[in-house]
Backbone bond lengths (Angstrom), bond angles and torsions (degrees), N, CA, C in turn:
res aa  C-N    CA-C-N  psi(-1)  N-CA   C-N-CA  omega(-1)  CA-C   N-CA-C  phi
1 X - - - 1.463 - - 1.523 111.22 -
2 X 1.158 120.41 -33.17 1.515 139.37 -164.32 1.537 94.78 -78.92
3 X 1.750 118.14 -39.29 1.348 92.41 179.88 1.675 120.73 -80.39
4 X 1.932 111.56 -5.88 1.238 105.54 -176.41 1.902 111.58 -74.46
5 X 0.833 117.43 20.54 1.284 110.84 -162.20 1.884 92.68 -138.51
6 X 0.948 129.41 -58.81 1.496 110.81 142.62 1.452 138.30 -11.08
7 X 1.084 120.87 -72.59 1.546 134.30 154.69 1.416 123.86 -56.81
8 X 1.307 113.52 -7.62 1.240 111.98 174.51 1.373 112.76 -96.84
9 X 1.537 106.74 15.17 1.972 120.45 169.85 1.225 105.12 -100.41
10 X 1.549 114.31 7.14 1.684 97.70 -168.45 1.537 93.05 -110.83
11 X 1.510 114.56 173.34 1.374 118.40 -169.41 1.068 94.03 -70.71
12 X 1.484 132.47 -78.14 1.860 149.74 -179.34 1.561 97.86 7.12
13 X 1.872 103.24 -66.47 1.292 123.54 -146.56 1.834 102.77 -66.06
14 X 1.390 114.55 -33.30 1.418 146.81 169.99 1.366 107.67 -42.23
15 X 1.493 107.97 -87.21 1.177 119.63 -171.24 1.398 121.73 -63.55
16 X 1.481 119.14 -13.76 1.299 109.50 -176.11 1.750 107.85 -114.82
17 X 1.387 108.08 6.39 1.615 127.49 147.04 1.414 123.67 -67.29
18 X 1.277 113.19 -31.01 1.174 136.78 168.84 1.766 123.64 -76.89
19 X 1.297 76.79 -43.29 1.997 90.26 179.11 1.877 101.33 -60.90
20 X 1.601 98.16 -59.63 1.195 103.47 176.02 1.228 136.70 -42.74
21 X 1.551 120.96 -48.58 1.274 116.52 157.23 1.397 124.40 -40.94
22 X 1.522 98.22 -65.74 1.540 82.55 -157.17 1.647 116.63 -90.14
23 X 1.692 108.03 26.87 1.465 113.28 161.77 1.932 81.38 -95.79
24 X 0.955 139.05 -36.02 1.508 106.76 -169.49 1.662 104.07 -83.19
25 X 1.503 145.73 -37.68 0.847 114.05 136.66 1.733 131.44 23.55
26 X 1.216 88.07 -105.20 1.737 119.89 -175.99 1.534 101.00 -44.96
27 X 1.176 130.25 -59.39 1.126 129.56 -178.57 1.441 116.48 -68.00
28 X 1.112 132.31 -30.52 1.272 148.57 176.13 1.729 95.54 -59.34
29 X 1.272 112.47 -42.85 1.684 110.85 -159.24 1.961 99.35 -86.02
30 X 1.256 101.34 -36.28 1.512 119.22 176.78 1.710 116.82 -33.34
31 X 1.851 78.51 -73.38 1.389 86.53 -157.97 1.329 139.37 -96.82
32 X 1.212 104.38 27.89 1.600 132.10 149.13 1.312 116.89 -53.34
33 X 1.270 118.76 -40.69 1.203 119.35 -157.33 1.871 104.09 -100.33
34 X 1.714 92.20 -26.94 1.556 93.02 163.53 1.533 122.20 -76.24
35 X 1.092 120.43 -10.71 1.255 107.05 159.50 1.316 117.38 -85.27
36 X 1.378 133.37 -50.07 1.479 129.09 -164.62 1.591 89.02 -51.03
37 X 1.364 132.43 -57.89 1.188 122.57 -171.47 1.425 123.25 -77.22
38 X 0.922 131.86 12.72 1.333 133.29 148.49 1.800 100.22 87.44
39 X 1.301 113.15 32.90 1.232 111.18 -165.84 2.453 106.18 -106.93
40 X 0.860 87.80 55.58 1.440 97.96 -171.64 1.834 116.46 -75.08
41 X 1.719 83.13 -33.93 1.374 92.43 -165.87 1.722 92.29 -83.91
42 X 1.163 118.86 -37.15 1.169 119.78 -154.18 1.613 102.50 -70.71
43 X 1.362 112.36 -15.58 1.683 117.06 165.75 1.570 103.31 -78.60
44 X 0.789 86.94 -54.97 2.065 72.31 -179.57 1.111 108.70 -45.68
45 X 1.581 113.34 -44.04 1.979 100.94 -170.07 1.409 123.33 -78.86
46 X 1.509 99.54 -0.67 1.290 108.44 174.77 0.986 130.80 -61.31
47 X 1.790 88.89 -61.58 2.011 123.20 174.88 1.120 118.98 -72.48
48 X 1.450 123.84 -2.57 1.410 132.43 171.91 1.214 99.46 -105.36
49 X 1.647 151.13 -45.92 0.905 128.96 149.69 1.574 144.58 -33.68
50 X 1.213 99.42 -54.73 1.509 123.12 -177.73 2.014 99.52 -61.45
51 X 1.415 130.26 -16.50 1.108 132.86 165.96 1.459 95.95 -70.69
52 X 1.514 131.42 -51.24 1.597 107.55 178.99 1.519 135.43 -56.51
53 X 1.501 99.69 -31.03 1.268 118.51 178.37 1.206 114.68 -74.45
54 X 1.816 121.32 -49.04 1.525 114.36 165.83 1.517 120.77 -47.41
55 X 1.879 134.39 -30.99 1.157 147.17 162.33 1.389 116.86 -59.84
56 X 1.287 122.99 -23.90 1.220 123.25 168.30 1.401 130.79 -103.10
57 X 1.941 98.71 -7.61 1.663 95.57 150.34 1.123 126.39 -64.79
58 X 2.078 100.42 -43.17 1.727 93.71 -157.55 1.435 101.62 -71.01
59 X 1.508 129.98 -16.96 1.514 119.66 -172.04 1.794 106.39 -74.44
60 X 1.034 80.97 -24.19 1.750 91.64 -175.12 1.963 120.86 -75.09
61 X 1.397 80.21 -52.69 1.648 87.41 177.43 1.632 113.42 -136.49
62 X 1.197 97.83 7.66 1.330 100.93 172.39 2.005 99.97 81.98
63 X 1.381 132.99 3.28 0.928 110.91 163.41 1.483 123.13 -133.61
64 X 1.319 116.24 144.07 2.059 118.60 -151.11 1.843 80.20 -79.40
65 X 1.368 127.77 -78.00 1.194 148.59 -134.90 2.045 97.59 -40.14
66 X 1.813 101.60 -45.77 1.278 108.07 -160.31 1.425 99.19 -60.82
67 X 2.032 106.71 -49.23 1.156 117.78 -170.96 1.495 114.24 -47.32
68 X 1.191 106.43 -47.55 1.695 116.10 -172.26 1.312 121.88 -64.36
69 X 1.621 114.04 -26.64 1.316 139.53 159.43 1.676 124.09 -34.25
70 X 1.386 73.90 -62.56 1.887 106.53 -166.12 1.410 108.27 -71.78
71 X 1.589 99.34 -45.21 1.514 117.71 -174.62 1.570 102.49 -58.52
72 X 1.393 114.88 -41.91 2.119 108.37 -141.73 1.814 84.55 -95.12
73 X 1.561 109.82 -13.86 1.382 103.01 175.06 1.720 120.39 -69.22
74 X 1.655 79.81 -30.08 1.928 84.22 -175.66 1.697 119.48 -79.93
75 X 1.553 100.43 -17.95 1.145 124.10 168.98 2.050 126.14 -65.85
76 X 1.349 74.67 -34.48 1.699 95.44 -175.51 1.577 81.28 -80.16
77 X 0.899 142.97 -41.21 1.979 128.51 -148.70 2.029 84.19 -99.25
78 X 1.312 124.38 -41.52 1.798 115.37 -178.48 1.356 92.98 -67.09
79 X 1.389 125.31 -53.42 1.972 98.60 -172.43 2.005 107.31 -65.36
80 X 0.676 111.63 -10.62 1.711 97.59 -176.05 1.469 95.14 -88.59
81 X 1.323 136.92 -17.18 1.512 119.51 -164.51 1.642 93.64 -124.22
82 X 1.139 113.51 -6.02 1.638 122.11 177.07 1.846 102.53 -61.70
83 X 1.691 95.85 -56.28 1.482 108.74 -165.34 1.118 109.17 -174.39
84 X 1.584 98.84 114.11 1.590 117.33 -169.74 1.761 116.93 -78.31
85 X 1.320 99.75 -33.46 1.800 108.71 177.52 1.226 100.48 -96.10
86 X 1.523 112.28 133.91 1.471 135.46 -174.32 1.562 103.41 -46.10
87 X 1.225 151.29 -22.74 1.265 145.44 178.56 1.626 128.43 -91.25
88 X 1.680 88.54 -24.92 1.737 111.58 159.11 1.605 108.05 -67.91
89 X 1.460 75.91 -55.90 1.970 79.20 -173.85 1.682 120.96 -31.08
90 X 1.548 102.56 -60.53 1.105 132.85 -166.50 1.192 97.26 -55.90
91 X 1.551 142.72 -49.03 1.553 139.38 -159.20 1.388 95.37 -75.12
92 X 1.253 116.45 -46.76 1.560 129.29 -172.32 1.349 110.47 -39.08
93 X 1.341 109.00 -72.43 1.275 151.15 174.24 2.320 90.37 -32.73
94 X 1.517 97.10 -71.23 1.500 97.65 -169.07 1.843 100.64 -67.02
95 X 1.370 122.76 16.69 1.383 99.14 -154.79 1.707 96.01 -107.44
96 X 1.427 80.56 -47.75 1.705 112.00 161.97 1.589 125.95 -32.90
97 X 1.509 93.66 -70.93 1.598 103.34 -170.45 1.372 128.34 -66.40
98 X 2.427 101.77 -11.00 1.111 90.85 -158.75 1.865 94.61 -86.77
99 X 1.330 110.63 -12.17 1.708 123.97 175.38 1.671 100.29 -63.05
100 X 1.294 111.23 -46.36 1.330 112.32 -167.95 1.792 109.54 -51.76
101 X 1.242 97.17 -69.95 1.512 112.11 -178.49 1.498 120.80 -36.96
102 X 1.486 112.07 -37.98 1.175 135.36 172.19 1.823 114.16 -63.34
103 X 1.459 107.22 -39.16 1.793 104.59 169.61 1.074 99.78 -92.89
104 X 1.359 148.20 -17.75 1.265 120.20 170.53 1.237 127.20 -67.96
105 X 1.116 104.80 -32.63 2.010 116.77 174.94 1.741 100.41 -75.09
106 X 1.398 108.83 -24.90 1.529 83.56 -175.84 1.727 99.41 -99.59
107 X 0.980 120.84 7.92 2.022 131.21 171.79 1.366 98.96 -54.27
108 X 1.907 92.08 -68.69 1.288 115.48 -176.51 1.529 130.56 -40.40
109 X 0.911 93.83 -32.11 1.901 113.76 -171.81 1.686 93.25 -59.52
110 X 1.453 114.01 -50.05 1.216 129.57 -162.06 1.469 103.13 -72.91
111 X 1.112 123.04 4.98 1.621 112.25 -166.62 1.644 96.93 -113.21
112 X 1.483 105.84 138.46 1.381 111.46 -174.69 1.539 113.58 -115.15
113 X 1.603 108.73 3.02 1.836 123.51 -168.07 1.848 84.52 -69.36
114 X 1.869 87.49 -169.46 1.310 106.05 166.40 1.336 127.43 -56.18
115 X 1.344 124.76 151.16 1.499 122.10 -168.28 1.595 96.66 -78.39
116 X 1.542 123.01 -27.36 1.414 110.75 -154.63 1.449 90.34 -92.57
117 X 1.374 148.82 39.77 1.123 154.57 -173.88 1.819 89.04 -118.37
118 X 1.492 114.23 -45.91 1.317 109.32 -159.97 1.618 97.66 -80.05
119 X 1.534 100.63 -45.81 1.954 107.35 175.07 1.378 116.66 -32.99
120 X 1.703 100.44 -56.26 1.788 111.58 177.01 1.658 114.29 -33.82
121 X 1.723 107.34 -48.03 1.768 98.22 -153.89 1.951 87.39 -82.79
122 X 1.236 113.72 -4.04 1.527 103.65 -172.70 1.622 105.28 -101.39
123 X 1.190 122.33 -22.32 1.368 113.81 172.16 1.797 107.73 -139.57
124 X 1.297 121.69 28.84 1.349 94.34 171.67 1.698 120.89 75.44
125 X 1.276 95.89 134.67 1.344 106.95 -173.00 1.471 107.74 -152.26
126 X 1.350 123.94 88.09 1.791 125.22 175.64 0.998 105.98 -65.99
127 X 1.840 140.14 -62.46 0.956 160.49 145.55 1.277 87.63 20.57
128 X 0.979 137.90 -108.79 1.663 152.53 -152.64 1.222 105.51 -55.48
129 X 1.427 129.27 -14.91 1.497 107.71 -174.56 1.722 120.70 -71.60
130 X 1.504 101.72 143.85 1.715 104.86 -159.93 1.635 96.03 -99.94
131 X 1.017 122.09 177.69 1.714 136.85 -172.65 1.544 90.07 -63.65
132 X 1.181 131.65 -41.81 1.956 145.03 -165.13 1.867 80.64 -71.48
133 X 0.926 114.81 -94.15 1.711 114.56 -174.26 1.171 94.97 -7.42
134 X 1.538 110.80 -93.89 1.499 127.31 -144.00 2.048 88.22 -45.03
135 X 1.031 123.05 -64.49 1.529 120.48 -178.16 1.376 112.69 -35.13
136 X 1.606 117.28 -39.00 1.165 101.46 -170.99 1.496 118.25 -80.71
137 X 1.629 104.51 -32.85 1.814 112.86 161.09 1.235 127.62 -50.65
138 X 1.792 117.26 -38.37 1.357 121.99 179.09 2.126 96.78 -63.49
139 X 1.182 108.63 -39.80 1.720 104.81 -163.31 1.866 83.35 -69.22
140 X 1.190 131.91 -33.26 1.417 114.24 -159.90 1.611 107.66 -82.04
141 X 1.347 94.70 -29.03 1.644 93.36 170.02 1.264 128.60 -64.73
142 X 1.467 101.35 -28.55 1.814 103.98 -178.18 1.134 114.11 -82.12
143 X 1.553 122.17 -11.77 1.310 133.19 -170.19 1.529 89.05 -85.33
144 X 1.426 112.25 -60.18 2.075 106.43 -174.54 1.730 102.91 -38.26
145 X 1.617 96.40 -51.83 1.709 99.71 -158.70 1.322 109.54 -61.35
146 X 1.351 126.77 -38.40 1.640 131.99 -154.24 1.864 85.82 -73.58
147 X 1.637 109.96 -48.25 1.471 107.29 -170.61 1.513 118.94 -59.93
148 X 1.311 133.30 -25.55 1.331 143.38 -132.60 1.409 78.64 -134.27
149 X 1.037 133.04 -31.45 1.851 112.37 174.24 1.895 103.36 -66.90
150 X 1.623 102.93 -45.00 1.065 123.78 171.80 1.604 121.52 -25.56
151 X 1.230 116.09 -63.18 1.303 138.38 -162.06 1.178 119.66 -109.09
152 X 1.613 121.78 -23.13 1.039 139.51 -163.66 1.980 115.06 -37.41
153 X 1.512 87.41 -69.62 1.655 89.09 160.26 1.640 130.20 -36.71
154 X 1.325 101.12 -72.71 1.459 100.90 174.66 1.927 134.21 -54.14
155 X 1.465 91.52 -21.39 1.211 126.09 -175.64 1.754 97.36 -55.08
156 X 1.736 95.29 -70.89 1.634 124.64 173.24 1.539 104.23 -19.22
157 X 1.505 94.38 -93.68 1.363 113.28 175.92 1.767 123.03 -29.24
158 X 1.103 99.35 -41.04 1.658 94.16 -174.74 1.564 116.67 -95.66
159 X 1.376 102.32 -4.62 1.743 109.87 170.79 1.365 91.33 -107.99
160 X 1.164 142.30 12.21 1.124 110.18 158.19 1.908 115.28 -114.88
161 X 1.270 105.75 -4.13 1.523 111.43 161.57 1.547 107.90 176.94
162 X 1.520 104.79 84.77 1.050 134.18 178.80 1.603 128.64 -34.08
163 X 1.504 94.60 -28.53 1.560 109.73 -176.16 1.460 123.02 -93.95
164 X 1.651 102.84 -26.36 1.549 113.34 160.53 1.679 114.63 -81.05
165 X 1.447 109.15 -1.08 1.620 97.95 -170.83 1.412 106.59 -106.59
166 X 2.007 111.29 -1.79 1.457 125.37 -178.45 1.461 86.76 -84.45
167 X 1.174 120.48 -66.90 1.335 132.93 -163.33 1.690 109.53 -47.37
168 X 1.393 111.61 -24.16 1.373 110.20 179.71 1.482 115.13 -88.77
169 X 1.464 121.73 -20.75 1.562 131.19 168.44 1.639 95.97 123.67
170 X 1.620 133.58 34.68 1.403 131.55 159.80 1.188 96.59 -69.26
171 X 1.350 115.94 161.14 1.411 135.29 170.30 1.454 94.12 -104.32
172 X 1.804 128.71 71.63 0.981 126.60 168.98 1.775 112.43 -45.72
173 X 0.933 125.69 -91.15 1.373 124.54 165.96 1.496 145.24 -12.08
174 X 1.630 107.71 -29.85 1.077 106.10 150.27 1.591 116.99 -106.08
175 X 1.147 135.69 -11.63 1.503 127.24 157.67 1.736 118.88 -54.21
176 X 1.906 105.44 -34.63 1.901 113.82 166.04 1.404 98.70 -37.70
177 X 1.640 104.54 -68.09 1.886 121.13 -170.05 1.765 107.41 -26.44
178 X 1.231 93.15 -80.00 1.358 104.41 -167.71 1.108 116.58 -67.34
179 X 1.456 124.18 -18.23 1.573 98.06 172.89 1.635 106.80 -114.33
180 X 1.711 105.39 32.93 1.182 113.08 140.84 1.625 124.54 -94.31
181 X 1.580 88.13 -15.97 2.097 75.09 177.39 1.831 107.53 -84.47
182 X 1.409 105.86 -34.42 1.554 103.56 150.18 1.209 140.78 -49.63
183 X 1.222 152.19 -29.10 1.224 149.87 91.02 1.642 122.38 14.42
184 X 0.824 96.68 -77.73 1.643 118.40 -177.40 1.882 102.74 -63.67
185 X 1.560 137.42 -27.72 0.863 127.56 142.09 1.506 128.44 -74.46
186 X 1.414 129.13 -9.96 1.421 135.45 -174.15 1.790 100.29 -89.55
187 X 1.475 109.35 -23.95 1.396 106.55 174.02 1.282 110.70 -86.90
188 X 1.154 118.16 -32.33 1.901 115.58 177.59 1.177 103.20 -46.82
189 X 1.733 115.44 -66.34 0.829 126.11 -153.93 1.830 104.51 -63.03
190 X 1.176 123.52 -36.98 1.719 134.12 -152.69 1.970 74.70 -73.68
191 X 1.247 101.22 -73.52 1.820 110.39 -165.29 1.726 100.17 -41.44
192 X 1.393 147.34 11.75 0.837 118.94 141.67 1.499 135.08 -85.41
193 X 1.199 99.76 -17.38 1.803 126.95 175.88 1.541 98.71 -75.65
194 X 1.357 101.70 -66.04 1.981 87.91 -172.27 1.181 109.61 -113.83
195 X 1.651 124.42 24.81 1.472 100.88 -175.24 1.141 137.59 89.16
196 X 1.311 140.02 123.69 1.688 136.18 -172.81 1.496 98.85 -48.95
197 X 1.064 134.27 -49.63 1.646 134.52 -162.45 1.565 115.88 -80.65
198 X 1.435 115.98 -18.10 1.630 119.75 164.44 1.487 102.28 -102.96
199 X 0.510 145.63 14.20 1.796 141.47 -149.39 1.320 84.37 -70.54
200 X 1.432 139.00 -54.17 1.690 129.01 -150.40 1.247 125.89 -90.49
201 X 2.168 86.24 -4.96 1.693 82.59 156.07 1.907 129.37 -74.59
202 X 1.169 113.89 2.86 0.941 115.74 169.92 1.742 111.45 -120.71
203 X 0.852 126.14 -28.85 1.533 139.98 172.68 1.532 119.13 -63.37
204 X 1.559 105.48 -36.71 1.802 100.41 179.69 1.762 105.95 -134.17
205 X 1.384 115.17 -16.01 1.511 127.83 -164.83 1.602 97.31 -79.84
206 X 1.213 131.38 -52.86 1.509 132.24 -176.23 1.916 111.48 -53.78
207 X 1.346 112.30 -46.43 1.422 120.02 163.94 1.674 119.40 -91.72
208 X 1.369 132.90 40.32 0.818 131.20 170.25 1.352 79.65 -127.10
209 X 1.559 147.62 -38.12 1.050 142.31 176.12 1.231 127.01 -52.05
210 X 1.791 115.64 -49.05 1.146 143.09 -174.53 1.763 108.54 -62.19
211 X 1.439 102.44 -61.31 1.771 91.36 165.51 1.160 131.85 -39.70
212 X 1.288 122.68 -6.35 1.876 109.82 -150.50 1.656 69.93 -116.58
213 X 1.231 148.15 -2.75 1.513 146.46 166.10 1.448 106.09 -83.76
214 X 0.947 133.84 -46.05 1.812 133.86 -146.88 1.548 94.98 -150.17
215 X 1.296 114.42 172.64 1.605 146.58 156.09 1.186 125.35 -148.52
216 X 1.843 119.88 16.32 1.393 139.55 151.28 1.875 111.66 -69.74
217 X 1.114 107.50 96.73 1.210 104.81 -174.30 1.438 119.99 -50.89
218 X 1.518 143.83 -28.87 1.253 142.51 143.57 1.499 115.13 -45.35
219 X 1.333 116.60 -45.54 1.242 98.80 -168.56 1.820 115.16 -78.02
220 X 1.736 104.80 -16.31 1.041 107.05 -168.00 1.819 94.78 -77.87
221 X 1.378 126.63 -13.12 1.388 111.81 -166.81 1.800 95.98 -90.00
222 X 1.125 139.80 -19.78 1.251 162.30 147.16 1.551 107.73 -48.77
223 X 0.377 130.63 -49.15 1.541 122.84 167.83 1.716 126.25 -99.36
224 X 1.565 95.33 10.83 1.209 108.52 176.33 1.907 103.71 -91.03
225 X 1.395 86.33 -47.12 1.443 111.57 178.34 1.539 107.84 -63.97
226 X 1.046 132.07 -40.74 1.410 131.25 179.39 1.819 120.88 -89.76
227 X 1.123 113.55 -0.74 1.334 119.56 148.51 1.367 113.50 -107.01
228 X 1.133 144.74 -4.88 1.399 149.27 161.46 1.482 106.70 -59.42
229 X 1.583 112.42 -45.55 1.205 132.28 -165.83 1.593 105.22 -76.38
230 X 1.469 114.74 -29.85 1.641 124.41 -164.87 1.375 99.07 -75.86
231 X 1.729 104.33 -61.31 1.401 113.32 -173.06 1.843 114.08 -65.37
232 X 1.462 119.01 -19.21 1.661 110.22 176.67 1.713 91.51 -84.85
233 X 1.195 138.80 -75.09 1.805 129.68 -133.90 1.570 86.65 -76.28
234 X 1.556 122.51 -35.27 1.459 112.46 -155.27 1.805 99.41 -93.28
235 X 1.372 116.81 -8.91 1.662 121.23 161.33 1.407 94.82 -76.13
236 X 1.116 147.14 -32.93 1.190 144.72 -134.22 1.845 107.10 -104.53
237 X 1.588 105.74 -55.51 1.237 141.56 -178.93 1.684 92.77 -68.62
238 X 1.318 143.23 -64.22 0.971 135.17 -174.70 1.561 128.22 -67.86
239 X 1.811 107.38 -1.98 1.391 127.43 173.51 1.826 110.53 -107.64
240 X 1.331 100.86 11.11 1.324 102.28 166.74 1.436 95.14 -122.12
241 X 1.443 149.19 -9.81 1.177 136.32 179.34 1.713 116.22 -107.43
242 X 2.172 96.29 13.90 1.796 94.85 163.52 2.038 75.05 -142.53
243 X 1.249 90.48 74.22 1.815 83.73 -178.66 1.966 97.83 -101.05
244 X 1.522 111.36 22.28 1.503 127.83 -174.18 1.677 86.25 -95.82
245 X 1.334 133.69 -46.15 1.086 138.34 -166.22 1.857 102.67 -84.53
246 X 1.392 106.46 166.50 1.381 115.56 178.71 2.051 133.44 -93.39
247 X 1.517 79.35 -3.36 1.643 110.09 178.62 1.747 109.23 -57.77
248 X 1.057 112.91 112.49 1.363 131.88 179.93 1.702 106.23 -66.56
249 X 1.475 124.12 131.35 1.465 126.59 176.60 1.345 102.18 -67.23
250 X 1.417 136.08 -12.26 1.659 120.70 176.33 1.574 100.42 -54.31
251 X 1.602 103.38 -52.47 1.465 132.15 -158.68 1.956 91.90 -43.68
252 X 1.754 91.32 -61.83 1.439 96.54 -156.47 1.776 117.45 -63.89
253 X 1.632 95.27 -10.88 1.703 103.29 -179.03 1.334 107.66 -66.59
254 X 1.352 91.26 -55.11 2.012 104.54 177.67 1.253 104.05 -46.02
255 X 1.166 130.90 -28.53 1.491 97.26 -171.24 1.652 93.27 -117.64
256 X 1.254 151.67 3.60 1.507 143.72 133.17 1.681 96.72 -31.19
257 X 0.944 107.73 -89.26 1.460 136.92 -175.10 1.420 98.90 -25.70
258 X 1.775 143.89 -64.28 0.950 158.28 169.32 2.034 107.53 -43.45
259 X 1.382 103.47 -46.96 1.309 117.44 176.46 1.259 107.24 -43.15
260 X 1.303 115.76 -76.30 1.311 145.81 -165.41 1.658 95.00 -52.12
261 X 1.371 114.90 -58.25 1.562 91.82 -159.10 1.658 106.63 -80.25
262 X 2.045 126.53 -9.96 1.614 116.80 151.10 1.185 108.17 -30.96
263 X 1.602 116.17 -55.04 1.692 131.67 -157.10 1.751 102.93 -35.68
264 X 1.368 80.83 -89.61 1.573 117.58 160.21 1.405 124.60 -26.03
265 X 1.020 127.05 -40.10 1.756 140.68 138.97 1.158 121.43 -30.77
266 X 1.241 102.31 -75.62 1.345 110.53 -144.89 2.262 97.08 -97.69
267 X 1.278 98.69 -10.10 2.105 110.22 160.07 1.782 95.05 -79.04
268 X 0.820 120.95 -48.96 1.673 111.60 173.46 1.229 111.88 -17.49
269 X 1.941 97.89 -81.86 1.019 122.81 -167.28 1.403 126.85 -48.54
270 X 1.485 105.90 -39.21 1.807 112.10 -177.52 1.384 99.40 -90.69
271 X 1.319 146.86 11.50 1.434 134.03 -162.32 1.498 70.43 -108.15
272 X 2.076 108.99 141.64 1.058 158.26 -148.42 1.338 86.17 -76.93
273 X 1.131 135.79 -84.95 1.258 145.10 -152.20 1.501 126.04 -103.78
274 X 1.371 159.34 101.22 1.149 150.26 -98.23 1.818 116.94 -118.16
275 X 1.066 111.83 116.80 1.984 105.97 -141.96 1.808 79.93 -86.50
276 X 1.526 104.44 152.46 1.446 116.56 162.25 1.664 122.31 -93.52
277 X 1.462 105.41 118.34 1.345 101.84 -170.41 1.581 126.89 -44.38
278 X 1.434 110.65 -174.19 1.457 109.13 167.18 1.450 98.74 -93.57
279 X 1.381 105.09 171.17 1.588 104.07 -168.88 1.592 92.08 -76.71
280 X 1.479 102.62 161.52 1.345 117.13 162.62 1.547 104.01 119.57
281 X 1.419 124.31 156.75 1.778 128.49 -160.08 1.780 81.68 -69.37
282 X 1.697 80.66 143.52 1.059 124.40 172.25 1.852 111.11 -52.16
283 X 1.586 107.46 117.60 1.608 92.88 166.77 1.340 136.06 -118.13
């Protein structure tokens, strides 16, 4: 314990306390909305994508973050025109990722840098984030937040029954868009904390938690956000206080994050009287 509080004088320990927040933040605000909409898979194909694209920055320019950037954006605009109804989507989505996965391993082959460059885009690396990172996460967060205050309402309404919110004059279709290119920045940003391969412990696990508390849709994005927040600094904080061991803080988020939603389970279950979810598939 003595050494987590030590290290928490050094810059490293700083900046990537910082990173953490406000990627859980972001994810916290996200993935509410990925659940009501049933969009779970479509984060995996993201963060499994966005690993090809980070492999084809660093071969390219030597950097994953831009690649992964650029990539999950182009990804976010092929699933919206791939397949507009959630069951199209979904094939799209599986049709895609399974090609994807396949050039990224063969990108990789091609790369002759450090190995822990390739480890980073697969599990995350806070550790390394520099004062430039954290700036560039704080600008990506304000960009999610400014949008999602934006839309938020309409957002509501059309993930929660899409067909009454066409019928009312939403621009269902272009609100999908955009808060698929949001998305697609909330995973860049998450996959630097845990990595393309944990990414959904912070992306869908914090609001799969949060429902089994509330069916006030504010409160559920609030408590989406505040276990997002538990499972990044306190995965994070508890990987600087066994930083003697070799266990990576992606590792230790995933399973905060995992904690929390047993918690959350299994308080469901014993609470007296039986709460009605928020709309959207069951998680």
């Amino acid at each position: 314990m003595s050494n987590m509080f030590e290290l928490l004088h050094y810059s490293f320990a700083q900046h990537a306390l910082i990173a953490a927040t406000l990627i859980a933040l972001t994810c916290g605000l996200v993935a509410p909305f990925v659940v009501m909409r049933d969009m779970a898979f479509a984060v995996h194909g993201t963060a499994e994508l966005s690993f090809t694209s980070a492999v084809a920055g660093l071969l390219i320019a030597g950097d994953a973050v831009r690649g992964a950037l650029i990539g999950s954006l182009v990804i976010a605009a092929a699933f919206a025109l791939l397949g507009r109804r959630q069951r199209e989507g979904n094939t799209a989505i599986g049709v895609v990722l399974a090609f994807g996965l396949g050039l990224g391993v063969f990108l990789l082959s091609f790369y002759n840098g450090f190995a822990s460059a390739a480890t980073n885009i697969l599990f995350g690396s806070l550790v390394t984030a520099s004062t430039g990172d954290v700036l560039v996460l704080g600008a990506l967060a304000l960009v999610v937040l400014i949008v999602m205050v934006v839309i938020f309402r309409p957002l509501l309404f059309a993930s929660v029954d899409s067909a009454v919110a066409s019928a009312r004059g939403v621009p269902v279709n272009a609100l999908s868009l955009v808060f698929l290119v949001l998305l697609a920045l909330t995973v860049t940003e998450a996959a630097q904390v845990v990595g393309t391969l944990l990414v959904l412990s912070l992306a869908i696990t914090p609001a799969a938690s949060a429902r089994r508390w509330t069916a006030d849709p504010l409160k559920f994005v609030a408590v989406s956000v505040a276990f997002a927040l538990i499972a990044a600094d306190g995965g994070f904080l508890l990987s600087l206080a066994l930083s003697d061991t070799d266990i990576k803080a992606s590792v230790l988020i995933a399973f905060v994050s995992f904690a929390l939603y047993l918690v959350s389970v299994v308080a469901e279950r014993v609470r007296p009287e039986p709460r009605r979810q928020v709309s959207g598939a069951a998680a």
